[in-house]
C-alpha positions in Angstrom: 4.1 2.9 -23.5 0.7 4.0 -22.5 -1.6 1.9 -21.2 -5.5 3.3 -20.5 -6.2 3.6 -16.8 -9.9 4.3 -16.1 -11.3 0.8 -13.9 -13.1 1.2 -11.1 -10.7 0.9 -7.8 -11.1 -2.1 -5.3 -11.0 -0.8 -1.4 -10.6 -3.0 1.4 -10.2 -2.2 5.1 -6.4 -3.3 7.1 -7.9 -5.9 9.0 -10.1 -4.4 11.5 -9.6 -1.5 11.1 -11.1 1.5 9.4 -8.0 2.1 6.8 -9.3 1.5 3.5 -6.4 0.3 1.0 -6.8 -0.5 -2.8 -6.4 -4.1 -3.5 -3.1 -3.4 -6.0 -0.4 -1.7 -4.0 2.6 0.2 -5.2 5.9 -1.8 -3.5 8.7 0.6 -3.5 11.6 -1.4 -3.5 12.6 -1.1 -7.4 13.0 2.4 -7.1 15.3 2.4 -4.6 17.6 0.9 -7.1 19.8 -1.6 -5.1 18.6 -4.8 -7.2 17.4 -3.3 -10.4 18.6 -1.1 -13.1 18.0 2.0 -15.2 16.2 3.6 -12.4 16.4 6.9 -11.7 14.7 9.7 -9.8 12.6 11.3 -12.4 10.9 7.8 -13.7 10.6 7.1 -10.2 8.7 9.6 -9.3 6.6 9.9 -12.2 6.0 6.2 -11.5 4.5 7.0 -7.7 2.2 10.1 -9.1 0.9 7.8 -11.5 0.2 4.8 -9.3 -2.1 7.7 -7.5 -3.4 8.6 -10.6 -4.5 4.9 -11.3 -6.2 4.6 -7.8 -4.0 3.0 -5.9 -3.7 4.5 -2.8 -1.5 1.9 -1.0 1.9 2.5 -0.7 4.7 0.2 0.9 8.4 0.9 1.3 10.7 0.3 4.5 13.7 2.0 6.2 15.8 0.0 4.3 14.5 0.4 0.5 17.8 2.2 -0.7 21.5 2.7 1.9 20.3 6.4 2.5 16.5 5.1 2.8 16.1 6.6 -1.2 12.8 5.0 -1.6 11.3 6.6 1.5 12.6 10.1 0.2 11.5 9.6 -3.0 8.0 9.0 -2.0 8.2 12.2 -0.2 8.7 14.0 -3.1 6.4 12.6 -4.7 3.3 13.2 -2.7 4.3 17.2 -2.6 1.0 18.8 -3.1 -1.1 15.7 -2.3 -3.5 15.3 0.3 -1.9 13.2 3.6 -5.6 11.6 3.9 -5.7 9.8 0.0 -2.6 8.0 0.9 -1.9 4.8 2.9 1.6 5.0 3.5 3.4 1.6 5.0 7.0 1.4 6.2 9.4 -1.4 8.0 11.5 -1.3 9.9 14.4 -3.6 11.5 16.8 -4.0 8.1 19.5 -2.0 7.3 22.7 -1.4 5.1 26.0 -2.1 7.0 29.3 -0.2 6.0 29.8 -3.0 3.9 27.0 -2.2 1.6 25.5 -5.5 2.9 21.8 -6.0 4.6 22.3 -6.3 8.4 19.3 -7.3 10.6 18.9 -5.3 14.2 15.1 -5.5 15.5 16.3 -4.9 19.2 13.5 -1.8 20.2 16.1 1.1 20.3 16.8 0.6 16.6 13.2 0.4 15.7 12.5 3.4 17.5 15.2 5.2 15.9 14.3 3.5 12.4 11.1 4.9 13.2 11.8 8.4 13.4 14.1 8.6 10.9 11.6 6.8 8.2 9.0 9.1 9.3 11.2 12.0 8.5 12.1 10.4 5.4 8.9 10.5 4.0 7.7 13.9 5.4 4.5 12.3 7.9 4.1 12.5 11.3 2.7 9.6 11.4 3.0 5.8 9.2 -0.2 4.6 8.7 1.6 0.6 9.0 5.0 0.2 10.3 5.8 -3.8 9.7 8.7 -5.5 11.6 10.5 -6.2 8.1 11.8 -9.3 9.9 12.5 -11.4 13.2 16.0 -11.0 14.3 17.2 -14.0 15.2 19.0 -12.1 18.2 16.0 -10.6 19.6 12.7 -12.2 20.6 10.0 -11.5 18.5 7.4 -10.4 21.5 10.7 -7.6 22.1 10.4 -6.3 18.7 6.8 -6.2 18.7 6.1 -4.6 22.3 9.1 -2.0 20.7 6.0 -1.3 17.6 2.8 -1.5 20.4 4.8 1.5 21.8 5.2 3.5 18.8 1.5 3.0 18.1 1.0 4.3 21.5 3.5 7.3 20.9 1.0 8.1 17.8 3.6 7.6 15.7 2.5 4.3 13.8 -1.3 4.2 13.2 -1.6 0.0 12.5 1.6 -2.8 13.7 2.5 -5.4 11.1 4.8 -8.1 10.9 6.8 -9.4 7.6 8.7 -12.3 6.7 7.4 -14.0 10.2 7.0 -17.8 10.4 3.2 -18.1 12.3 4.5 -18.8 15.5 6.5 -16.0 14.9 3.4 -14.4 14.2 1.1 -15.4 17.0 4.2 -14.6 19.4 4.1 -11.0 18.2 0.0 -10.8 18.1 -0.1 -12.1 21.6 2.2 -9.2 22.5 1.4 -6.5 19.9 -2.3 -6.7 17.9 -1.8 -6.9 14.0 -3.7 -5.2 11.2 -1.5 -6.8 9.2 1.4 -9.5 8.0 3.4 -9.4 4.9 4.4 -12.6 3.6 5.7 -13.5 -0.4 2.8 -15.2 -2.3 2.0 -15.9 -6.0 0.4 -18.6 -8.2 3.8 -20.7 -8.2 4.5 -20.0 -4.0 1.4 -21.0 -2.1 2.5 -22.3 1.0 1.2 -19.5 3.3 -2.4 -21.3 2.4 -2.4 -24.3 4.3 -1.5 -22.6 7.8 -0.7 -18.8 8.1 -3.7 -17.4 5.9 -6.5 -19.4 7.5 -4.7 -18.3 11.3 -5.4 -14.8 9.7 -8.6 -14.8 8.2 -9.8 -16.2 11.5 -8.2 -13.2 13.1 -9.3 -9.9 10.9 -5.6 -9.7 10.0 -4.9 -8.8 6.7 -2.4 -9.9 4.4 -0.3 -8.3 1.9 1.5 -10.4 -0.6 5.0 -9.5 -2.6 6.5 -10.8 -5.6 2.4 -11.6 -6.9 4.2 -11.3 -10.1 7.6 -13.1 -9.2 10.2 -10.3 -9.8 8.4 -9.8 -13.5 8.6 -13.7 -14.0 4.3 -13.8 -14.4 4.5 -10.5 -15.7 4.3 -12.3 -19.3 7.0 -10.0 -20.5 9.9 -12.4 -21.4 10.3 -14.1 -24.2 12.0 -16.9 -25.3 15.5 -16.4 -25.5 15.6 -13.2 -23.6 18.5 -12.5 -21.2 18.4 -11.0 -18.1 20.9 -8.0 -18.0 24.4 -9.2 -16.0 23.6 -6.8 -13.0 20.0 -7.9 -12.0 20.0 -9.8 -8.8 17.5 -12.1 -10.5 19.7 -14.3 -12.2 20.4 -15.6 -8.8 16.3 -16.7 -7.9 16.0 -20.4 -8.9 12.7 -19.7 -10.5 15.4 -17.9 -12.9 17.3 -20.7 -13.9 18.3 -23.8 -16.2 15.1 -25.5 -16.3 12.6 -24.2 -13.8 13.3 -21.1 -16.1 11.9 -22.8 -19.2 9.1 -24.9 -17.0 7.8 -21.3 -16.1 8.1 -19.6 -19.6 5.6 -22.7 -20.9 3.2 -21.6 -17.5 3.2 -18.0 -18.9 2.7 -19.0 -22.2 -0.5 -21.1 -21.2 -1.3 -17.8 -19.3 -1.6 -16.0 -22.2 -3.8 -17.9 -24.0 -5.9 -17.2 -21.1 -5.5 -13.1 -20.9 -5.8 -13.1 -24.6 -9.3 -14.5 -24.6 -10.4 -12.3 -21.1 -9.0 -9.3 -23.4 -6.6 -8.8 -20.4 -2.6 -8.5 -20.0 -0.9 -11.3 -18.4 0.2 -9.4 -15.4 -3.6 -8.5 -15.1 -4.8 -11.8 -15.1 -2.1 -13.0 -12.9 -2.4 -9.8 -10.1 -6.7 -10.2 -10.3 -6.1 -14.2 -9.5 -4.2 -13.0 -6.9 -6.1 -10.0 -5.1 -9.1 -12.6 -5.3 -7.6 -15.9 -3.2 -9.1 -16.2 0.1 -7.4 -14.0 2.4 -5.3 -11.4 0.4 -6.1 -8.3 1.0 -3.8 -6.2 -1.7 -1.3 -7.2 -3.9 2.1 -5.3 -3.6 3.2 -4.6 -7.1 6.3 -2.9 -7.8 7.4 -0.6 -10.5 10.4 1.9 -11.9 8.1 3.3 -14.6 4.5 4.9 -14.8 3.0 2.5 -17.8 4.2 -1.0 -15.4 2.3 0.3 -12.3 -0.7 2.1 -14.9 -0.6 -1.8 -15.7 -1.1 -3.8 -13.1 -3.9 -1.2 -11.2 -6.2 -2.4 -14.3 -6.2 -5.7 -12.1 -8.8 -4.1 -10.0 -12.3 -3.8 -10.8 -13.0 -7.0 -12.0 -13.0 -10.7 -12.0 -12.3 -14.2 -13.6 -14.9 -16.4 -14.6 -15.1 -19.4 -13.2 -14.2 -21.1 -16.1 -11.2 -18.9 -16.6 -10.3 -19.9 -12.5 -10.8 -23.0 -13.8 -8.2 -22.7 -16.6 -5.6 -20.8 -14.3 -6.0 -23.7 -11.5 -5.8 -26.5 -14.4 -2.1 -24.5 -15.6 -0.8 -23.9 -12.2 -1.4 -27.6 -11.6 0.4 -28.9 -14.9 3.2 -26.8 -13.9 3.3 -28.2 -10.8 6.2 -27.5 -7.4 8.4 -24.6 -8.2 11.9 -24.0 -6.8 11.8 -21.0 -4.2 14.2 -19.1 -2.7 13.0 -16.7 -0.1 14.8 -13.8 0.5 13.9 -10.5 2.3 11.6 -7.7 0.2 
């Protein structure tokens, strides 16, 4: 499937500082092929090269995208020939795969140091332009973790300190301790909570956020359709927005969000990633991918913008679909 590419490309700075970053990010995690299927590594790095290609120039992974890191080293590869400077590279760290193939949290600051290093070598850099704490360790106190980032950004070896997944006191415990550039939290039209408290503490602060699942897995993507089943191996089936009748309340949504891309001559994920990048607040929009036409797809949600009467029309469906079922998990 191809999918026409040329829009102009939306930069914004990392809080306050002077790293620019396009609005729609590439998030790395479907290519390191733990939760989703038919991915392999010639796609994946077909799909990188032509996220660059697209203009986005944002690029977010983490030490534990993959057992052996895979997402890290594909990104590598991919960048072979490119120019360190056109690239935004952002990593986490504090997650990673146990012997028993399970997720294992351990921010203590000897792992994240180590994390570090080996993430860097991973991906070929000297230096990550963000390293995020993926998330607080309940074991470890959140202004440990950060001081443990302040140092690698005094090593050189992180340019900008993030957080993710960070309730905000979590968040202003680590900012009192360690400056942000940024936070990562999960945001969408159907999970809005982060408004009320944690983007307004932001804004306020020059700190920028970053929002996954903008699309919800592929939920907004507008890519189901009636009657289509997920395969048996895709860790989806276990999200409530997945399921029984929350399913079917969100297949109407998208269906009324249709309408709406058909008349703005748009694709659904378009008009869903736009509405996104364009809420107070959000600074990029990290949209993942495991083939070049899905990331070629959601870049053409930079470079323009709703109508108010189309806001208008978005606002009035998210309101008739009303509270969604959430489960957070760690991406």
């Amino acid at each position: 499937m191809t999918i026409e590419c040329n829009w102009p490309v939306d930069l914004r700075p990392l809080g306050r500082s002077g790293v620019l970053v396009s609005t729609v990010a590439f998030g790395a995690w479907p290519i390191a092929g733990v939760t989703t299927v038919d991915v392999n590594d010639e796609d994946s790095i077909a799909t990188i090269r032509a996220a660059l290609d697209a203009g986005v120039n944002f690029i977010d992974t983490a030490y534990c995208y993959g057992p052996r890191g895979e997402s890290e080293t594909l990104i590598r590869r991919a960048l072979a020939g490119r120019r360190r400077e056109d690239v935004v590279i952002a990593t986490k760290g504090g997650i990673h795969f146990g012997v028993d193939g399970k997720q294992q949290q351990d921010a203590r600051p000897e792992t994240l140091g180590r994390e570090c290093d080996e993430s860097l070598q991973r991906l070929g850099v000297e230096q990550a332009d963000l390293y995020y704490l993926h998330a607080p360790d309940p074991n470890v106190p959140v202004a440990e973790s950060a001081g443990a980032i302040g140092r690698l950004v005094e090593a050189g070896k992180v340019r900008l300190a993030g957080a993710s997944n960070c309730s905000l006191p979590q968040l202003e415990q680590f900012h009192r301790e360690c400056p942000l550039a940024a936070v990562q939290l999960p945001y969408n039209m159907l999970q809005r909570d982060i408004e009320r408290e944690t983007i307004p503490w932001c804004v306020e602060r020059d700190i920028a956020v970053t929002a996954y699942w903008p699309l919800m897995k592929g939920l907004l993507a507008g890519r189901m359709q009636d009657g289509a089943e997920l395969d048996a191996r895709d860790s989806r089936r276990n999200y409530p927005m997945y399921q029984g009748e929350e399913f079917e309340k969100n297949r109407a949504f998208v269906e009324q969000l249709r309408g709406i891309a058909a008349g703005v001559g748009r694709t659904v994920a378009q008009v869903v990633v736009n509405w996104t990048i364009h809420q107070r607040g959000i600074t990029a929009a990290l949209c993942g991918a495991k083939r070049p036409w899905q990331i070629e797809e959601t870049a053409g949600a930079m470079g323009w913008e709703l109508s108010d009467g189309e806001l208008a029309a978005v606002s009035a469906a998210i309101e008739a679909r009303g509270p969604a079922a959430a489960k957070r998990l760690f991406s």
